[in-house]
N, C-alpha and C positions, 0 to 999 in steps of 0.2 A: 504494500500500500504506500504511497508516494503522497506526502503533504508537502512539502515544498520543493517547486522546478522539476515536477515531475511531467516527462513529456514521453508519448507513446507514439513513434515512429512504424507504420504500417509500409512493410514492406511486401513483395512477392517475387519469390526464384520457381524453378521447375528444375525436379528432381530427374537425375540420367538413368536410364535404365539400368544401371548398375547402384540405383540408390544416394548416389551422391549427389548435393546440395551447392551451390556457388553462394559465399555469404558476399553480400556487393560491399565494395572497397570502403566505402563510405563507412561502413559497420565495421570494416576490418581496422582501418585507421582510428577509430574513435577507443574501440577494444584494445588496442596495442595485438592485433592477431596478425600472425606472418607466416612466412613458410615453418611446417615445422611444429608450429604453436599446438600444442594437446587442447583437444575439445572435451569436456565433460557433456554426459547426453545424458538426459535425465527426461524419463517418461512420466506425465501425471495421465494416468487411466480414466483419472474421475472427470477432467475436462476435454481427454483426450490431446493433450499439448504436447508437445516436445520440447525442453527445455537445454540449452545449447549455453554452456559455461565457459570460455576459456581458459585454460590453467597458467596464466601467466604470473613473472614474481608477484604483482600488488596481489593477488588473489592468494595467491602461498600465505603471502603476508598478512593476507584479512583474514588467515585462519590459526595463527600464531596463539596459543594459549587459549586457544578454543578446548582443547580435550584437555588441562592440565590437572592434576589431583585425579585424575581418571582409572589410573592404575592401566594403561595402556600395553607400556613394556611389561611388567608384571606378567599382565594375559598372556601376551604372546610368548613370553620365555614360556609357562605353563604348556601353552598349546604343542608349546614345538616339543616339549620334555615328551608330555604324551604322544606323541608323534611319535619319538624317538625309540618309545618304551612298547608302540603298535608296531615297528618296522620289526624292533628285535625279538617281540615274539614270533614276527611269519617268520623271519631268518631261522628262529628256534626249531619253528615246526616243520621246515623244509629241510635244516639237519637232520632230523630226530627221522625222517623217513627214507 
C-alpha cells in the first residue's frame, strides 16, 4: 500500500514461446536491472499475479537483519548433522549387505 509518491506504471510485453518476458528498458534502468541481474518470481495464486523482484545489492541490503535472533545457522548446522547421520546409515546398510 503506497501513501506517499506512490505511482502505478501500467505496462505491457508479450511472452516468447519459450516463456520469456522482455522487461522494457525504462523499468530496467529505474530497477538498476542488467545483464546478469537475478530475478526473484514470486506467484500470488489468490490474484493470480506474478510478482518479478530483482536481486540486486540495495535489495540484499533491505534485507540485512531481517532474520536476526532467528536461530538461522543453528537450523541449518542441525539439518545438515541429520543429513549426515541419514547418508551414514544407507552407507551402513549397503555395507552390512
Amino acid at each position: 500500500m503506497c501513501y506517499f509518491r506512490c505511482r502505478v506504471v501500467n505496462m505491457e510485453t508479450t511472452a516468447t514461446t519459450k516463456g520469456q518476458v522482455v522487461i522494457p528498458s525504462s523499468v530496467r534502468k529505474k530497477l538498476g536491472i542488467k545483464a546478469g541481474t537475478r530475478i526473484q518470481v514470486e506467484v500470488d495464486e489468490a490474484s493470480s499475479q506474478i510478482i518479478l523482484t530483482p536481486i540486486t545489492r540495495e535489495y540484499i541490503h533491505s534485507l540485512r537483519g531481517m532474520f536476526k535472533g532467528s536461530g538461522l545457522v543453528k537450523e541449518l548446522e542441525a539439518s545438515r548433522a541429520r543429513d549426515r547421520e541419514r547418508e551414514d546409515r544407507k552407507f551402513d546398510n549397503i555395507a552390512k549387505k
